[in-house]
Each structure stands twice: as C-alpha cells, then as structure tokens.
N, C-alpha and C positions, 0 to 999 in steps of 0.2 A: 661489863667489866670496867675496873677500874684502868687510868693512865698505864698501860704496857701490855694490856689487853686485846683481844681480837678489836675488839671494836673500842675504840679509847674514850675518852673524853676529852672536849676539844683546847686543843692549847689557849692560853691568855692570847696569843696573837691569833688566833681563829676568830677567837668569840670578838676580839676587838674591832678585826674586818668587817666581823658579820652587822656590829653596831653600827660604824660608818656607813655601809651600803643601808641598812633600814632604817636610819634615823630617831628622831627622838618619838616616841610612840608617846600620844596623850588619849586618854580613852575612859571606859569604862565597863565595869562588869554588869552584863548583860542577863536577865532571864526576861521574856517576852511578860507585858502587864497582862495578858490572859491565862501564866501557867505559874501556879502556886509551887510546883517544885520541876527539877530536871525530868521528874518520869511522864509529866504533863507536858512540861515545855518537847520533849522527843518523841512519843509513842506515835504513829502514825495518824490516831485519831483525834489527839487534839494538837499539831504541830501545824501553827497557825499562820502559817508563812503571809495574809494578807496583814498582820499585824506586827511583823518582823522585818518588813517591806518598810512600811508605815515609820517604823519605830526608828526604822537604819536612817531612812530619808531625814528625819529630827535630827538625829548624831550627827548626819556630814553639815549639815545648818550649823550645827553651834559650833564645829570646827573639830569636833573628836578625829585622830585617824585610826583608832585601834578598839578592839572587843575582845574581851576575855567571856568563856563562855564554859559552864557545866556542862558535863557531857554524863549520861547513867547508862551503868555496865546494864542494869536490867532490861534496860533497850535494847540493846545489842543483846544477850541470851534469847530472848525471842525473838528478836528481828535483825539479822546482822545486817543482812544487804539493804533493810530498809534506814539504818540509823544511818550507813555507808552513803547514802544516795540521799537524805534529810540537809547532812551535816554539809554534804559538797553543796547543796539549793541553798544553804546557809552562806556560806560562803560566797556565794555571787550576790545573794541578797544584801552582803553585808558590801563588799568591793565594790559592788553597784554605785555606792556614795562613799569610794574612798575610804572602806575601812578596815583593814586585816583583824585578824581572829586570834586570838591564845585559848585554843580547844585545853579543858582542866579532867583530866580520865577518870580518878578517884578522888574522894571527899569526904572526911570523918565526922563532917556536919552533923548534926540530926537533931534540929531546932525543936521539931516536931515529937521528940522522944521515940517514935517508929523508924523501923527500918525498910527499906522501897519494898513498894507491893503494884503489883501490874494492875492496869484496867483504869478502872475511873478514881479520881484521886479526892479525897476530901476538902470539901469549903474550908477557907480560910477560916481563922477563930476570929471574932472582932477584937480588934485593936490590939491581938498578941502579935510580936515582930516573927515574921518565916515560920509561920504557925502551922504551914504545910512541910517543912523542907527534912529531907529524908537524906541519906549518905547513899555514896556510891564507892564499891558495889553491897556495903552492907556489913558492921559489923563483925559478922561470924564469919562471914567469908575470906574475911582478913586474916585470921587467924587459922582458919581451915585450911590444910597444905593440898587436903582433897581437892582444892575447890581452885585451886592458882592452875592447873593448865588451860582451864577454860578463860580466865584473867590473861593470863600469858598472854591466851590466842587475840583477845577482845585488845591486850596493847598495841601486840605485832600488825593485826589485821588493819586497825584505826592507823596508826601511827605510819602504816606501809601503805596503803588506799592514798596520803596525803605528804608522801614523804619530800616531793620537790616539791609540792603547790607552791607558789608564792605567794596565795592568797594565806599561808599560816604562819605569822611571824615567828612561833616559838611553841613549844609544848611545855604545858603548866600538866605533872606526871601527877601530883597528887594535892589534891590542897588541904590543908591545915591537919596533915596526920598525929594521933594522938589527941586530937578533939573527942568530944560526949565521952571522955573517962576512958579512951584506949590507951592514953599514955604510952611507955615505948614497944605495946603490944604491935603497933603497925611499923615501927621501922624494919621488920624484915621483908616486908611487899615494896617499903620505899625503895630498899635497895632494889627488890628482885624485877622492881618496873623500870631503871636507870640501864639495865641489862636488857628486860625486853624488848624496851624501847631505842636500845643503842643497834640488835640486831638485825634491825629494819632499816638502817641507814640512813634516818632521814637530813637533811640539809639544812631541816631547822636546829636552834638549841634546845636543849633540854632543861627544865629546872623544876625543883622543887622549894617551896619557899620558907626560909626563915621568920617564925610568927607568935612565936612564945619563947623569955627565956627560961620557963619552966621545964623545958625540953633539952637540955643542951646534946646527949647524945646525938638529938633526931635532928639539932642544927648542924651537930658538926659533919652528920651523913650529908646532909643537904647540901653544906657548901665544898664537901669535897668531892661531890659527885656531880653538881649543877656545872652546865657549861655558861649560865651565866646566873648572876646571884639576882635571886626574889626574895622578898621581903614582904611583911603586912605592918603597919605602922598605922594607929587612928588616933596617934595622940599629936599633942601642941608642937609648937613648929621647934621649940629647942629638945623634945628627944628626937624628931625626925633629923633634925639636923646632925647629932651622935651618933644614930645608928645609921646616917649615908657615910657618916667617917669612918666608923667603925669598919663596913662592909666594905668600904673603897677600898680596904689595906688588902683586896683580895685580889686587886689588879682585875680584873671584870668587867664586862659592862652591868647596873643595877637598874632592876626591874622594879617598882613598888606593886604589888598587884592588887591590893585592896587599902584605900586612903580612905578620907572623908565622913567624919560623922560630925553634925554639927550638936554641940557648938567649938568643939574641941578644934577639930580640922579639917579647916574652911580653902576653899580655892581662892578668896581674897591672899589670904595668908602664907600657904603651903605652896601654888602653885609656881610662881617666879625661883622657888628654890629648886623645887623637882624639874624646872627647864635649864636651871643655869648650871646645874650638879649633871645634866644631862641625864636624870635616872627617870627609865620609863611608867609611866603612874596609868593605873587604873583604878576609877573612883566607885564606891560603892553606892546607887547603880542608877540608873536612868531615867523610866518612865515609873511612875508609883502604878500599883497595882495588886495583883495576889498574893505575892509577899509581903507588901506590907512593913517595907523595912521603913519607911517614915517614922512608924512609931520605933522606941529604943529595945534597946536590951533589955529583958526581962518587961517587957511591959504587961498589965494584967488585961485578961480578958474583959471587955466590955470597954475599954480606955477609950477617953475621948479624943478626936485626934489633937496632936499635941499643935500646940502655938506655934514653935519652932523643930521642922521637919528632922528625923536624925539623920538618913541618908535617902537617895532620889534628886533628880532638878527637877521631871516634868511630872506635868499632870498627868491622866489617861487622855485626855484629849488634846495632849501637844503644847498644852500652854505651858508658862514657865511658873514653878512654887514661888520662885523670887524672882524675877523679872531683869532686875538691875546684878543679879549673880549669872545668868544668863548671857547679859550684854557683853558684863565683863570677861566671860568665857572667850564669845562671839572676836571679841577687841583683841584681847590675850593671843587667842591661838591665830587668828587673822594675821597679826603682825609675824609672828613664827614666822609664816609660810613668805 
C-alpha cells in the first residue's frame, strides 16, 4: 500500500536516515563469468560459488562496496528453500570482502528473445551481447493474474527470509519493467510487488528504477512508490547531470543502478560526480565472460571482439581490460574511505 497504508512507504526522513547510516555505495552489477544468464547463475547445479568467491575477492581489490544481483523466480518454483540458502552463501561470499548486495526479484530483460526454461541453459552466441539472458519470472506470467500468488509468495518468502540482514543494502523489486515490448503491460505486478514486498516488513528500502522516458506512467509509479529513487543512465556526463537534478527534487536519497558503457560513460568522467552528488552507482558489470556484455548493443553474431570494451573492467582471469582505469578506480575509491 501506498503512504496511509497498513504497511506505508518510508518517509523522506526515513529513507534519508537510512542513507547516512549506509553510506555512499559504489559497485557494480554482478552475474558470475561462468553463468550466461540468472537461471544458470542460480539453479543448484551450476551455482558456482568457487568463482563467486574468486570474483568477490577482485571487487573488494579495486575498492567496490556494493553488488546489485538478478535473482529468477524460476529458481525459486522449483527450488525455494534451495535459492533461500544459495542466495544467503551469496551474501557472505560477497561481505566476506566488504560488499553488500541489491537482490533484483523481476526483470523484463530478454536479450536472448526466450523466455527462462529450467535445466541446462544455452552456449553464448559469438560475439552477440547477453545472447543468453532471459526475464524473470517470464513474460506471460506477468500478465497472468492466475499466476501472481505463486509471485506473491516467491516476494514475500525472499524478501522475508532477508528482511533485517544487513548484508542487503536495498531491494531493486523489478528492473527495467516494460522492456522486450511489454510496455505498460507490467505496471500492474510493479505495483502488486511494492505491496508484497512492503508486507514482509523488511528494514531495507524498496525501489524500483526509473530507465526510459518512454514509460512515464511506469516512472511515475516507480517514484511514488520507491522509498528511494533508482535510476539507469548510460549516457554522457551532461544528461546524467539533468537527470540527478531532476530526481533530486524528489528529496531522496539516489541510487544509479546501471551506469557505464564505454565510450559514452566512463569512470574517468562520471564517477567524481556520482560521489560528490552522493548518488549511489552500479556499473555495468565486472568480470567479462558468458554474457558477453563487452561487445555492444545489437551486436551481430560472429563479431570480432571490439577494440574498445562496451561494459566489464576484468578479464576472466582477474587481469584488468584497461589497467590505468582500474588504477584509477583503486585511487578514487581508496581515497573515499
């Protein structure tokens, strides 16, 4: 429910407290370089915790303190108590080096034009970007009223399994609703997840992000429902700069939860602002691997990898794409602290 509600949404001075006490969060969105999408990165069988270990250890090095992570409903339908018990070894994996989590429940993604299917998941395409990645919980489901008490339970139970951890800085309820052509077909799950996930009480905030203004109904739900405002921004540093103004007039604290595609928006450029505006950044993403997000948007099958990376700093084996962009992470967030 909205402000006068059983379960409210949190005042401008809640969310403001909650900022101070957790600080400026600098980070990045996370899928492990061995799982081409969320049903890979989660399923019991390939959920690769020696390389999640591996991968965390790299992030606390260059100075990240935060991780924004997919999470697929379809894990949970088949396995609740095992994605329950993944997601918490996630969580120490990641605090292990210093780095809190933004768990993402649903995602209208689906790079891969498929919607998630259990079991073994398909080889990456050569050189197409997220050439595996599928939505969560799927399309039809979104749309099927049939289909939301099993959604319900899969917010309530996640979201209540984790409701004071302090290992979860925040819950990201859905990302980029109205992506692969749903348009304002999913604002009515946006609302109904701000709800199930307010009835669990949990201690973190809630948000859902502003990330097209093709959508203005599904932003205007988003910031009047978000207990703090999220945003996606992958352009040059004079619109990031408009849309932190814009969003500020919201009185908030501001989350950026996906930045960085080069050569547009670079951490030379972007980052001194997203520290000094105090708005929290998550870069899109970490280690190159099954995804594949190095190469760009729309890139064609067969591509050679490009000269200049689109998104990723590391290698699969730790080393840095750009070396002297690394340092300056290293320098950057060093000084922070």
């Amino acid at each position: 429910m909205t402000e006068g509600g059983t379960h409210e949404r949190w005042t401008t001075e809640r969310a403001g407290a909650w900022a101070e006490a957790s600080g400026w969060a600098c980070g990045f969105n996370y899928v492990p370089s061995t799982a081409v999408n969320t049903t890979e990165f989660w399923q019991a069988e390939s959920f690769d915790e020696a390389t999640i270990a591996r991968e965390m250890e790299w992030a606390g090095r260059v100075g990240f303190n935060s991780c924004r992570v997919f999470v697929q409903y379809l894990v949970w339908e088949s396995d609740a108590a095992g994605l329950v018990e993944r997601l918490g070894r996630f969580l120490e994996l990641a605090t292990a080096h210093g780095i809190s989590t933004m768990p993402t429940l649903f995602d209208d993604c689906a790079f891969s034009g498929k919607q998630p299917y259990p079991g073994r998941q398909d080889a990456p395409t050569p050189g197409v970007h997220n050439s595996g990645w599928t939505p969560s919980p799927g399309h039809e489901r979104v749309v099927d009223r049939g289909a939301w008490p099993a959604l319900e339970r899969y917010v309530t139970e996640l979201v209540g399994a984790f409701r004071e951890d302090a290992r979860v800085i925040a819950w990201d309820l859905y990302n980029e609703p109205g992506n692969a052509g749903m348009g304002a077909a999913s604002d009515a799950l946006v609302a109904a997840c701000f709800d199930w996930a307010r009835s669990a009480e949990p201690t973190q905030p809630l948000t859902v992000g502003v990330w097209t203004p093709e959508l203005p109904d599904l932003n205007a739900l988003a910031l009047r429902e978000s207990d703090i405002v999220s945003f996606h921004d992958y352009g040059e540093l004079p619109a990031l700069r408009t849309q932190i103004d814009d969003l500020a007039q919201h009185r908030r604290p501001l989350m950026c939860t996906e930045w960085m595609r080069r050569p547009f928006s670079l951490y030379r450029t972007h980052l001194s602002t997203l520290m000094e505006r105090q708005v929290g950044c998550y870069a899109w993403g970490l280690v190159n691997g099954k995804t594949q997000t190095h190469f760009p948007w729309g890139s064609p099958e067969g591509a050679a990898e490009p000269d200049v990376w689109f998104h990723d700093l590391l290698r699969a084996d730790g080393s840095a794409y750009d070396p002297a962009e690394v340092a300056f992470l290293r320098n950057t967030l060093t000084a922070r602290e």
